[in-house]
Structure formats: structure tokens, C-alpha cells
C-alpha positions in Angstrom: 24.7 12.2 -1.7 22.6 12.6 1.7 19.1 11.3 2.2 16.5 14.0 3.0 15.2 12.4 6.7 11.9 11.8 4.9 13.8 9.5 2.2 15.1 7.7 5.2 11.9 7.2 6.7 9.9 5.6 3.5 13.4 3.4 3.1 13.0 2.3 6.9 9.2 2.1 7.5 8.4 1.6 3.6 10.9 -0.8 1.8 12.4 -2.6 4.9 8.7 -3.6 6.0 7.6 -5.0 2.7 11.0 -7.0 2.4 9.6 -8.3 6.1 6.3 -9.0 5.5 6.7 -10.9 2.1 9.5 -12.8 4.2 6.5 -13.4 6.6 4.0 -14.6 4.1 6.2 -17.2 2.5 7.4 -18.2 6.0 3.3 -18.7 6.8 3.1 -20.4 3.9 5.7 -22.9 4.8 4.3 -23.1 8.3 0.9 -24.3 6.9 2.8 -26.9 4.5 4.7 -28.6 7.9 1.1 -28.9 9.4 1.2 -25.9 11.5 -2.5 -24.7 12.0 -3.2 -20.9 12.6 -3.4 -20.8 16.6 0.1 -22.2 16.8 1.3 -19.8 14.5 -0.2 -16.6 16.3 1.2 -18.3 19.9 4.7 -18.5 17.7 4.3 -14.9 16.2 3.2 -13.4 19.2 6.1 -14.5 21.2 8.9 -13.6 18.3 6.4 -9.8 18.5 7.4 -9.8 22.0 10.9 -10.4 21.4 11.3 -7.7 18.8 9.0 -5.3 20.7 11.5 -6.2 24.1 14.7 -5.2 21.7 12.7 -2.0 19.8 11.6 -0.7 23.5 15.3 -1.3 25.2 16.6 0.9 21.9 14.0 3.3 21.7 12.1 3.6 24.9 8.9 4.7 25.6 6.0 5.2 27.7 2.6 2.9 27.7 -0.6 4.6 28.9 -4.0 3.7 28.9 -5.1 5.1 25.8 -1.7 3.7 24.3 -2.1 0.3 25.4 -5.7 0.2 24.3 -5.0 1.7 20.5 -2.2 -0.9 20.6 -3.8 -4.4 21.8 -7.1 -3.5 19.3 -4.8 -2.9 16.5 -2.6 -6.1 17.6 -6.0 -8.0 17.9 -6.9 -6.9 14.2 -3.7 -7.9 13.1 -4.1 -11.4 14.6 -7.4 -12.1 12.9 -6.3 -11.6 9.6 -3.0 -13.3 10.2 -5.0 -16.3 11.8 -7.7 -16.1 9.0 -5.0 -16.5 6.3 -3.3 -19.2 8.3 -6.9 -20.7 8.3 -7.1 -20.2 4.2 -3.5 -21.7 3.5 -3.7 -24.8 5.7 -7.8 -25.4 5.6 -8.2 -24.8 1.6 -4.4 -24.4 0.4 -5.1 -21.8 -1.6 -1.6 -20.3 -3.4 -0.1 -17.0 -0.9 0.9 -15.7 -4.4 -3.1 -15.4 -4.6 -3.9 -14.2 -1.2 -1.1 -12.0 -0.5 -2.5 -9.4 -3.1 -5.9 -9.7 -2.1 -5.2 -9.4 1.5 -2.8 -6.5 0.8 -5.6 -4.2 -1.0 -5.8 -3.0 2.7 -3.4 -0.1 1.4 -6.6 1.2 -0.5 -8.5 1.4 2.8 -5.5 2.5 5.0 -4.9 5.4 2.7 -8.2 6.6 2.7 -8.4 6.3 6.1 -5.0 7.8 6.9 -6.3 11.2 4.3 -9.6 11.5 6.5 -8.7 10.3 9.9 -5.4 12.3 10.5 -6.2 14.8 7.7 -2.9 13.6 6.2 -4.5 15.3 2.8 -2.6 18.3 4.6 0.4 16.3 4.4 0.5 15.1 1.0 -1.1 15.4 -2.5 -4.6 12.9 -2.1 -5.1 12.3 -5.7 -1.5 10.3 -6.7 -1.9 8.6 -3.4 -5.7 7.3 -4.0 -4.7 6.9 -8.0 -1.6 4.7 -6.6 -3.8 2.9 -3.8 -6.6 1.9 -6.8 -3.7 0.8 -9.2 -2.5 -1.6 -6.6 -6.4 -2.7 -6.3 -6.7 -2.9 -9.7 -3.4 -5.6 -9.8 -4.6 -7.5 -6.9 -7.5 -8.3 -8.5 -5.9 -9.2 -11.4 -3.3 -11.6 -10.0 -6.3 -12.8 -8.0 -8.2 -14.3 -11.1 -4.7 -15.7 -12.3 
């Protein structure tokens, strides 16, 4: 049985992510329990970002530009609010990651909108199981919120 390459793409930018990033919010979460308040952890993140972005650009090089960098620090800078701000949340008001994660993750609903408009990705792929999918995973977040 061979993978179709776009298979192989959803396995390695789909499923490997999410294994990383829940790896990342329990790892936060133990962070904030051993006292560690969020601008440590970014300073720690950042530099383990650099080290992976080091061994991803020695294995798959590529060029930075202007425009590049710029699209690339904003995004990084968004990134590092909402890491810090959840930090901020598990250390200031310990409130359960099992609660925030979900919450915090209803950014698929706004990423997949975005994606449909801004890259006309509606060309791409069918828009209505994607935004029915994107509301169902709203829909649970708030649910497991109010748990």
C-alpha cells in the first residue's frame, strides 16, 4: 500500500503536529507547576525554536527575504502572545490546560476561514465539510470548556 503524497502531507504537517503540540501544552503545564512564569518559558521556547529552525534549515534550506522575514517574525510574535498569555493563565489563575487547550485551539475555526478567503483555498477543497468540521470542533471546545 503507497500513500498518495497528499496522505503524507496531512500525516507529517497534520498528525505529527498535534502529537507535538499536545506534548507542548502538558509540558507548559508542568512548567507553570515548577514555578516557571511565562517570559522564561518564551526565552526557553524561543531558543529550543532556534534549534529546530537551525536543524529544519541545514535539511531543507532556504532563502529569507524581506517580505519572508517580516510574514515570519509577525506570525512568530502572534504565536508568542498567546503562548505567553496561556503561560500567564496556568501559572497566574491555575486554570486546568485540559480547559484551555480547547478553548485556545478554536483558532482552527478562524484559521479555516481565513485559509478559504485569504488563499482562496475554497478552490482547493470542498468549504462546507471543512467549516461544518471547524464549527464541530467549536462546538466541543465549548463544551469541554463548561466541564
Amino acid at each position: 500500500m503507497s500513500l498518495s503524497p497528499q496522505t503524507i502531507g496531512i500525516i507529517v504537517g497534520g498528525l505529527v503536529p498535534a502529537v507535538a503540540y499536545s506534548i507542548f501544552a502538558i509540558g507548559t503545564k508542568f512548567a507553570s507547576q515548577a514555578g516557571l512564569g511565562a517570559g522564561p518559558l518564551l526565552v526557553l521556547v524561543g531558543a529550543a525554536c532556534a534549534l529546530a529552525g537551525a536543524g529544519f534549515w541545514a535539511v531543507l534550506p532556504a532563502e529569507i527575504t524581506w517580505r519572508s522575514a517580516t510574514w515570519g517574525l509577525g506570525a512568530g510574535l502572534a504565536w508568542a502572545i498567546g503562548t505567553g498569555l496561556v503561560s500567564f493563565a496556568l501559572v497566574k489563575w491555575n486554570v486546568p490546560i485540559s480547559k484551555l487547550n480547547p478553548i485556545y485551539n478554536t483558532n482552527t475555526l478562524i484559521t479555516v476561514l481565513l485559509g478559504l478567503v485569504v488563499f482562496s483555498e475554497w478552490r482547493q477543497a470542498n468549504p462546507l465539510p471543512l467549516v461544518g468540521g471547524a464549527v464541530l470542533i467549536l462546538l466541543g471546545s465549548l463544551l469541554v470548556s463548561a466541564s
